[in-house]
Each structure stands twice: as structure tokens, then as C-alpha cells.
C-alpha positions as a LaTeX table, in Angstrom:
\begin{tabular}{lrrr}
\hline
Residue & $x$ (\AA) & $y$ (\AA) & $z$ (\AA) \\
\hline
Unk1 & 0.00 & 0.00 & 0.00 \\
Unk2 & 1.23 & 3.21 & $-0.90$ \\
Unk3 & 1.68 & 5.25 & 2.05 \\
Unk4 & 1.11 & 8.46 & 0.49 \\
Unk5 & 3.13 & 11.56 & 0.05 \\
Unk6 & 5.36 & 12.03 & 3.58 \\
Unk7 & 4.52 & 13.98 & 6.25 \\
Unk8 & 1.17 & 14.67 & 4.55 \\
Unk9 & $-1.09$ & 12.08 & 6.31 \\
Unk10 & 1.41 & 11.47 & 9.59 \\
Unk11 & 2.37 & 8.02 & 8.76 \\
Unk12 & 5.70 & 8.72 & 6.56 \\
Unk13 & 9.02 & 10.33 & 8.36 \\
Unk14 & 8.19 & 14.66 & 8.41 \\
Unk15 & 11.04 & 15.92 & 6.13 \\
Unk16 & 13.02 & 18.43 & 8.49 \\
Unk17 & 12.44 & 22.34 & 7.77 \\
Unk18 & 15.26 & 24.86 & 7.09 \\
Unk19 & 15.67 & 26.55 & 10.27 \\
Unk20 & 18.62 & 28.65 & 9.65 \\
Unk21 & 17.47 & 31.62 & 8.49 \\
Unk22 & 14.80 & 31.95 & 11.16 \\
Unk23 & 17.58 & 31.68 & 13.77 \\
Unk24 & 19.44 & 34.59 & 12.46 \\
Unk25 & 16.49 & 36.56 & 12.51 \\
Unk26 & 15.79 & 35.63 & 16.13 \\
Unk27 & 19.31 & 36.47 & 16.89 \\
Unk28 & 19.14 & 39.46 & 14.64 \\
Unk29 & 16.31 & 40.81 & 16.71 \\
Unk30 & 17.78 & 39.89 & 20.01 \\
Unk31 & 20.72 & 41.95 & 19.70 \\
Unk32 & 18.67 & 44.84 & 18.08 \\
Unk33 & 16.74 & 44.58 & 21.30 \\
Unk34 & 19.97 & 44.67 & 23.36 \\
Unk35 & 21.57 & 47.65 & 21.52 \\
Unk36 & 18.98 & 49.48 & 22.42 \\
Unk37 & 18.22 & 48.89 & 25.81 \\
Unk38 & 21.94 & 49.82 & 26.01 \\
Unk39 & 20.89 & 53.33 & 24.19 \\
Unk40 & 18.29 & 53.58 & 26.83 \\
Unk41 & 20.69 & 53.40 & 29.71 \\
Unk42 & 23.08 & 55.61 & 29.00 \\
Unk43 & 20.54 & 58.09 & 27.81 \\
Unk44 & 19.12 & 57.96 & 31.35 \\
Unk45 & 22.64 & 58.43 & 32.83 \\
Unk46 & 23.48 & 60.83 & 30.40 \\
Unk47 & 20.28 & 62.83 & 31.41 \\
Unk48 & 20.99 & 62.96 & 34.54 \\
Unk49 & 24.68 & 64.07 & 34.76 \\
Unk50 & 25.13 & 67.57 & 34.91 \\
Unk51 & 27.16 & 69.52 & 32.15 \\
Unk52 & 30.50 & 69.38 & 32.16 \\
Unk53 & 31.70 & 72.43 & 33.71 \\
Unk54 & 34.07 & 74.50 & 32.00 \\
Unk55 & 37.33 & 75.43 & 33.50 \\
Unk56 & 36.54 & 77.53 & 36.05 \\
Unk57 & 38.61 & 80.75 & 35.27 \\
Unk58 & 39.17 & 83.24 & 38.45 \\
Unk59 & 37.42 & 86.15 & 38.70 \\
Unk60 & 38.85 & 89.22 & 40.27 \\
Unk61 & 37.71 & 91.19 & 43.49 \\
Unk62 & 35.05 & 93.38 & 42.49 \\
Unk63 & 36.38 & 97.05 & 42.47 \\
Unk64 & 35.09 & 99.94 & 44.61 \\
Unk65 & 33.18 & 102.33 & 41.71 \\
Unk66 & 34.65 & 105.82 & 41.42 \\
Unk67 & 32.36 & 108.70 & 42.48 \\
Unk68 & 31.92 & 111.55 & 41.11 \\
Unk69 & 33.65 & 115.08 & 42.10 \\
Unk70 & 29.80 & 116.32 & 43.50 \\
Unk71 & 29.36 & 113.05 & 45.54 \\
Unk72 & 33.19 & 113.29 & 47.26 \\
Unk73 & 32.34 & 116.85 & 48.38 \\
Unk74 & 28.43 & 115.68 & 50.22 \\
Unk75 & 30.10 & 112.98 & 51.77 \\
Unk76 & 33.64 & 114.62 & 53.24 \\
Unk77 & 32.39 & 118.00 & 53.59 \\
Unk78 & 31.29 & 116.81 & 57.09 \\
Unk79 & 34.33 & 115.81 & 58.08 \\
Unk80 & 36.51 & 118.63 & 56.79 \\
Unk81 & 36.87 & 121.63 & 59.29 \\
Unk82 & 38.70 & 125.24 & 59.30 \\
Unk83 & 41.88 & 125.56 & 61.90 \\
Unk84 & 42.90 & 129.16 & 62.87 \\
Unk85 & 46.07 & 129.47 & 65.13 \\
Unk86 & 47.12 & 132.76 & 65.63 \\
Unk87 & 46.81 & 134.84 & 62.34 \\
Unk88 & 47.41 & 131.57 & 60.34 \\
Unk89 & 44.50 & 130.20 & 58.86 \\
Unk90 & 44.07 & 126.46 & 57.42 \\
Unk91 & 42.24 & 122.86 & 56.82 \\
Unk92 & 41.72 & 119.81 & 58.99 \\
Unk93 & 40.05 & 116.77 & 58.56 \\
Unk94 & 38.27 & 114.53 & 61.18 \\
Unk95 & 39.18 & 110.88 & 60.94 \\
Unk96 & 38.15 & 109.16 & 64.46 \\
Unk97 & 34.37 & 109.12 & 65.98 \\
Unk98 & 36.12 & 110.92 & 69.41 \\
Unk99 & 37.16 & 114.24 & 66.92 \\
Unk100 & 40.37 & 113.45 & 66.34 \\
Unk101 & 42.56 & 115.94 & 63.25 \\
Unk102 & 44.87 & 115.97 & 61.59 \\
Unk103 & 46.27 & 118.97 & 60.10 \\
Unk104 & 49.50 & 120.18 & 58.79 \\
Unk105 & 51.75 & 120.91 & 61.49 \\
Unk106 & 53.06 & 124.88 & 60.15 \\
Unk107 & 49.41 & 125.79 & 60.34 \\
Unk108 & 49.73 & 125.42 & 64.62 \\
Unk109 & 53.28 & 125.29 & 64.44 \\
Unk110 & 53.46 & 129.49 & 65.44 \\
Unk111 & 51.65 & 129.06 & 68.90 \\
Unk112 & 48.50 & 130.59 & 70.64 \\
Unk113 & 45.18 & 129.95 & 70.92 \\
Unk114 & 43.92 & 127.07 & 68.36 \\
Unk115 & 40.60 & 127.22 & 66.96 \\
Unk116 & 38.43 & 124.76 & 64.87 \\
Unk117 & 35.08 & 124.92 & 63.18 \\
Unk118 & 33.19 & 122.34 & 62.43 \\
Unk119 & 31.17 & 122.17 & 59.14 \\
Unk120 & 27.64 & 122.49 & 61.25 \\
Unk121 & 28.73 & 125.93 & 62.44 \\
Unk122 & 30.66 & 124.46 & 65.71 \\
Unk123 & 33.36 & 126.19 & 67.14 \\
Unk124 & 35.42 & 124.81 & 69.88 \\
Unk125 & 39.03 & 125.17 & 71.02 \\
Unk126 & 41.62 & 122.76 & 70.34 \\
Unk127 & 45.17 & 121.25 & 71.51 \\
Unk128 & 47.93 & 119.49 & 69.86 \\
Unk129 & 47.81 & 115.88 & 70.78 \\
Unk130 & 50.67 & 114.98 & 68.98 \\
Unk131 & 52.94 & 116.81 & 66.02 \\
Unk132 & 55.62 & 115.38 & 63.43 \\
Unk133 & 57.69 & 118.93 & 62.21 \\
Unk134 & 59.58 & 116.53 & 59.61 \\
Unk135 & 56.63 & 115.24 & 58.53 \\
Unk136 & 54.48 & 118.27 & 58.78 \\
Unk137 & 51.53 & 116.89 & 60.44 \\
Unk138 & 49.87 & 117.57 & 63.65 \\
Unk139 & 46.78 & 115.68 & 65.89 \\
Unk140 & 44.65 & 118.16 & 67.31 \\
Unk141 & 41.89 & 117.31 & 69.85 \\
Unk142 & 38.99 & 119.71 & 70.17 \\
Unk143 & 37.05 & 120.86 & 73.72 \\
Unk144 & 33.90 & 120.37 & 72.23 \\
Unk145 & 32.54 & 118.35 & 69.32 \\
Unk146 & 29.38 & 119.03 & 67.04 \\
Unk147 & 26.01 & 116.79 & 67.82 \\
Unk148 & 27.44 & 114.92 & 64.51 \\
Unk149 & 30.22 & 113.97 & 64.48 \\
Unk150 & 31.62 & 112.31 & 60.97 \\
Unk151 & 34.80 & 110.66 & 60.57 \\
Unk152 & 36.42 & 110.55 & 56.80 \\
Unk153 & 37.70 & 106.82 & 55.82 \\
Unk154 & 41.32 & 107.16 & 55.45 \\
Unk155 & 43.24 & 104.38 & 53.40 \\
Unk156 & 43.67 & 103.47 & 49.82 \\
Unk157 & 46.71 & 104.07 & 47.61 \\
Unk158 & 47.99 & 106.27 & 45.45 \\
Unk159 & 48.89 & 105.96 & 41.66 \\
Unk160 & 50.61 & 108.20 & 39.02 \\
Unk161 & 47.49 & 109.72 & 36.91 \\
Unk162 & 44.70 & 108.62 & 39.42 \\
Unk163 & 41.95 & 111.36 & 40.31 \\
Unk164 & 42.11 & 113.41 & 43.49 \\
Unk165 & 40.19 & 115.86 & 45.01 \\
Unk166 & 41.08 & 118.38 & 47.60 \\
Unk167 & 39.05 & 120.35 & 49.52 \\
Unk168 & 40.18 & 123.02 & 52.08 \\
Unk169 & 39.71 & 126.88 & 52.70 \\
Unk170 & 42.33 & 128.57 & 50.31 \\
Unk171 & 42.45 & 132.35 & 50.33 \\
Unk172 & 39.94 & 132.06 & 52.92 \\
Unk173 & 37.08 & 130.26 & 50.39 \\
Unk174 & 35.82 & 127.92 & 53.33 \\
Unk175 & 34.55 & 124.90 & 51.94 \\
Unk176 & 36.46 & 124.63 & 48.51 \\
Unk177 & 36.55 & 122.03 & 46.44 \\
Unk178 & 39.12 & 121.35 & 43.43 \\
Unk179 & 39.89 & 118.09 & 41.81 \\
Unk180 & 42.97 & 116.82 & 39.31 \\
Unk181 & 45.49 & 113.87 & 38.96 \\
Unk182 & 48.39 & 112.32 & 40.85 \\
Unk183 & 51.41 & 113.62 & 39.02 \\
Unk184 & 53.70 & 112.03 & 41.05 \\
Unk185 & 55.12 & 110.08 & 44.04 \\
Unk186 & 57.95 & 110.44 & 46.27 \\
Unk187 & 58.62 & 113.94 & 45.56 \\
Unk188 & 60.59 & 116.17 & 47.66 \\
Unk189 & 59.44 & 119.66 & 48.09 \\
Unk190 & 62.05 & 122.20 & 48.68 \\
Unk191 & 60.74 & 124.94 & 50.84 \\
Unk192 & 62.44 & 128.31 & 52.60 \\
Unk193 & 61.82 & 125.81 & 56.09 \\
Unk194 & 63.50 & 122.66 & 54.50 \\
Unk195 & 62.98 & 120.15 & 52.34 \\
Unk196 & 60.11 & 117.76 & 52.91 \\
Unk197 & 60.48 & 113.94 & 51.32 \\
Unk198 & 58.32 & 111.35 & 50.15 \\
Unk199 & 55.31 & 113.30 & 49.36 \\
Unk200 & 52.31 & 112.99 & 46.58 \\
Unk201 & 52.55 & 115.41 & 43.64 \\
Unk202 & 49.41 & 116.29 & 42.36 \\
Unk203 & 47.98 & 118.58 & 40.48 \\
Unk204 & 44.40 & 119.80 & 41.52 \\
Unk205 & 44.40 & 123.59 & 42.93 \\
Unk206 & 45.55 & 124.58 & 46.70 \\
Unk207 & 46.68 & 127.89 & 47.96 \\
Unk208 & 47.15 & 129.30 & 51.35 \\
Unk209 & 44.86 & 127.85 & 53.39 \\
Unk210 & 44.18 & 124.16 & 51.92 \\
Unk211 & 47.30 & 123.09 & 54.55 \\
Unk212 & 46.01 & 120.37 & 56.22 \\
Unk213 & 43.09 & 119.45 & 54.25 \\
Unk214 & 42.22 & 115.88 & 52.81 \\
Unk215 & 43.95 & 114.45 & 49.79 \\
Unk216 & 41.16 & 112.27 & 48.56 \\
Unk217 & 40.84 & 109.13 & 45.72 \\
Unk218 & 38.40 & 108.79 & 43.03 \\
Unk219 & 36.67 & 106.29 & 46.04 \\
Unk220 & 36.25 & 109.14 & 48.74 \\
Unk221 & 39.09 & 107.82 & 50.64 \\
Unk222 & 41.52 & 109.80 & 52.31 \\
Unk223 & 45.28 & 109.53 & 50.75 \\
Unk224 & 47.08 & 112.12 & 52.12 \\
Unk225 & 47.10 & 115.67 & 54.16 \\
Unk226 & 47.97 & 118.64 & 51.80 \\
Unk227 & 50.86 & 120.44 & 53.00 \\
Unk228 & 53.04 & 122.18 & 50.45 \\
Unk229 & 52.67 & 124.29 & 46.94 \\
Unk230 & 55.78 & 124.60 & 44.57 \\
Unk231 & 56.03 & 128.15 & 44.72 \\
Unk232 & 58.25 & 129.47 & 41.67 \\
Unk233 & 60.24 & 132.81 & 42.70 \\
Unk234 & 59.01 & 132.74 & 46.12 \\
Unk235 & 55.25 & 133.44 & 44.69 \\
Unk236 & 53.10 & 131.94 & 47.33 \\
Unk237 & 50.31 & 130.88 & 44.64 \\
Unk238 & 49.40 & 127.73 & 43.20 \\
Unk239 & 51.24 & 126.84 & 40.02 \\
Unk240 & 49.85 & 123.56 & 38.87 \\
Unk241 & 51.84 & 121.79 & 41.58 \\
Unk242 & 50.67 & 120.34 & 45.26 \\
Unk243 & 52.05 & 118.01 & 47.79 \\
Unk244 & 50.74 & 116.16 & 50.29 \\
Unk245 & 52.07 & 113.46 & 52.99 \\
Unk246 & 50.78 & 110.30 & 52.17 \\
Unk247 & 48.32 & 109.01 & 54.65 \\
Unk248 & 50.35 & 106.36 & 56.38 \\
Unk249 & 52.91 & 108.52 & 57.23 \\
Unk250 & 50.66 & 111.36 & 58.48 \\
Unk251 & 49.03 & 108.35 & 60.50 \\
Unk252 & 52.20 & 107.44 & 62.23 \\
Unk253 & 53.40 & 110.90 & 63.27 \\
Unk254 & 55.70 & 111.43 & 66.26 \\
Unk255 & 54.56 & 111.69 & 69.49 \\
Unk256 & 56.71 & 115.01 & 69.48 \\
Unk257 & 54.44 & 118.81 & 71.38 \\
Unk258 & 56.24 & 120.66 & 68.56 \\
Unk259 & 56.09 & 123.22 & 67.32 \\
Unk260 & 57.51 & 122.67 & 64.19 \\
Unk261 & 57.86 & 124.83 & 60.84 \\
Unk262 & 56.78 & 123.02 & 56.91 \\
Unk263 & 55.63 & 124.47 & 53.91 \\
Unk264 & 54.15 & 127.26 & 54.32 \\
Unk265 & 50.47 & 127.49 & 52.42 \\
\hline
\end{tabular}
């Protein structure tokens, strides 16, 4: 009996099927599936690492803004006050909350009574505390101090072309104001009393009278007491030149009564 085409009705031997190409596309598939599960991972890791940073590059100290000439004078005028000793008449500036001046040491350098006036109208007598002749700086203390009582912030440095402002009484003018550029540093004025070393050259106007008034940075800070005008042929007038002691040095006069003689403006 014929048994009939194979594997058709079960009884003959099932002729095996080609399974090769089926396994490669099961295999095919599984690493497709693989690859991108892998994709998938790192995409979550990559999403949730930050940026890489770039190289962090140092920044420097913020630095102070310059004011302007109009907002130096509001905020020193307070602390800027008119010495009279005897017929001589010049500037002083208040840098401690008990008073304490400084001035230039030629302006009480002559003797007598010392008077000071406050910018609020307060007038009190004074006495030297302390005075430097080689320096040309004096510490007054006053009997009496205003109801307000406002100290300038000394400090800061000086540099050759930096902005300055000066304010003092020249001629008299109380409350003046002038303003110009470091010219120099280390300068040694040659006066009729001596000469006077390491002093700030600078150009904005003093006369007679400014002695002992604030030297002042583009910040509002305090850089040196005015002392000394180059005066050419003996004129005592300003001539495009001022000195002043720089403030650490006025700061660390002698302990010296005086009196002492300086520049005379």
C-alpha cells in the first residue's frame, strides 16, 4: 500500500524544515533589542549628569566704583573743618568718631590759641595731641565736638594719573573744592623751612589755606594731608603743583608737642 506523500497524512518520516534563516532573525532581533536597551541606559545616565563644567577661570575682586567730584564733596564736607592758630588760617580733617585731626603741622606750628570749626557751624578750642615737624603733620583734639560727628575713611593708595580731590579753605574760600590727577610720588618739596620727602605730587588747585586738608581718591578715601605748593620765585600761589604726605605717614606721626615749621600754604 502506498503510504502516500510524507509527512502529509502522519504516517511517513516529516522531512526536516530549514531553520537557519529563522535563527538569524531571532538572533538578529535579540541583539537589536539589546543595543537598544543599552541606548536607553546611557541616555538615562546621560540625562541625569550635569554639564561638564568648564574650567573655572578666576574672577577678580570686584572694584570699589569711582564717584563723582559732587558726591566726594556731600560725603567729606562733614568731616573737613577750618583751623585758625594765631593769624594763620588752614584745613583739617576729622578721621576718628572721638574728633580726632589731623592737620598740617606749620598751620599750629606758630603758637597761641587754636581754633576749629566744624562744618555744622561748631566752634570749639583745640590742643595738639601729637605733632611730626619733619613730617608736617599735627593731631589736634577739640574741647567740644558738634552733635554729629563724621569721621572721613582714610586708606587706599595712590597711583601716578589717578583722580584726586582736595578740599580746604584757600584764600579764605571755606569749603572749597578742586579736583585733578596724581602727578607724582615720592617727591621732595624744597621749601624756605626745608625740604620735605616722600610726598604725593598732584595737580588739583591749593593755595594758602588748603594746609592740612584731605587728599582724597576717586573712592572718597583719604590719601594724604595737603601740605606744600611749589612756589616758583618765592610766589606763594598755586602753580599747577601740590604736595601732600601720604596718609600712612601722616598716620604714624611722632609723638613730638612741637612746634615745628613746613611748607608754608
Amino acid at each position: 500500500m502506498d503510504p502516500g506523500p510524507a509527512g502529509v497524512d502522519g504516517a511517513g518520516p516529516r522531512t526536516p524544515r530549514a531553520r537557519g534563516p529563522r535563527r538569524l532573525l531571532v538572533a538578529g532581533t535579540a541583539a537589536v533589542v539589546v543595543l537598544l536597551a543599552v541606548i536607553a541606559v546611557l541616555a538615562i545616565r546621560l540625562a541625569g549628569t550635569p554639564p561638564a563644567a568648564k574650567a573655572a577661570t578666576p574672577r577678580p575682586a570686584p572694584t570699589p566704583t569711582s564717584l563723582t567730584v559732587p558726591v566726594i564733596y556731600q560725603r567729606l564736607a562733614p568731616s573737613v573743618v577750618l583751623v585758625r592758630s594765631g593769624h594763620e588760617l588752614g584745613t583739617g580733617v576729622i578721621v576718628a568718631d572721638d574728633g580726632t585731626i589731623l592737620t598740617a603741622n606749620h598751620v599750629i606750628a606758630g603758637g597761641g590759641t587754636i581754633t576749629v570749626t566744624f562744618a555744622d557751624g561748631t566752634t570749639a578750642n583745640a590742643i595738639v595731641a601729637a605733632a611730626d615737624p619733619k613730617r608736617d603733620i599735627a593731631t589736634l583734639t577739640p574741647a567740644k565736638l558738634p552733635q554729629v560727628v563724621v569721621p572721613a575713611t582714610v586708606g587706599g593708595g595712590a597711583g601716578v594719573g589717578a583722580s584726586v580731590v582736595a578740599i580746604g579753605n584757600p584764600l579764605g574760600l571755606t569749603d572749597s573744592v578742586s579736583a585733578g590727577v596724581i602727578s607724582g610720588l615720592d617727591r621732595t618739596a624744597d621749601t624756605s623751612n626745608g625740604k620735605f620727602s616722600g610726598l604725593i605730587q598732584f595737580d588739583a588747585s591749593v593755595n594758602p589755606g588748603s594746609s592740612g586738608g584731605p587728599l582724597l581718591d576717586a573712592h572718597g578715601l583719604v590719601i594724604g594731608i595737603v601740605v606744600s605748593i611749589a612756589a616758583p620765585a618765592g610766589q606763594d600761589a598755586f602753580a599747577g603743583i601740590g604736595f601732600a604726605v601720604p596718609i600712612g605717614a601722616a598716620l604714624g606721626g611722632g609723638s613730638g608737642t612741637g612746634p615745628g615749621k613746613g611748607p608754608q600754604i
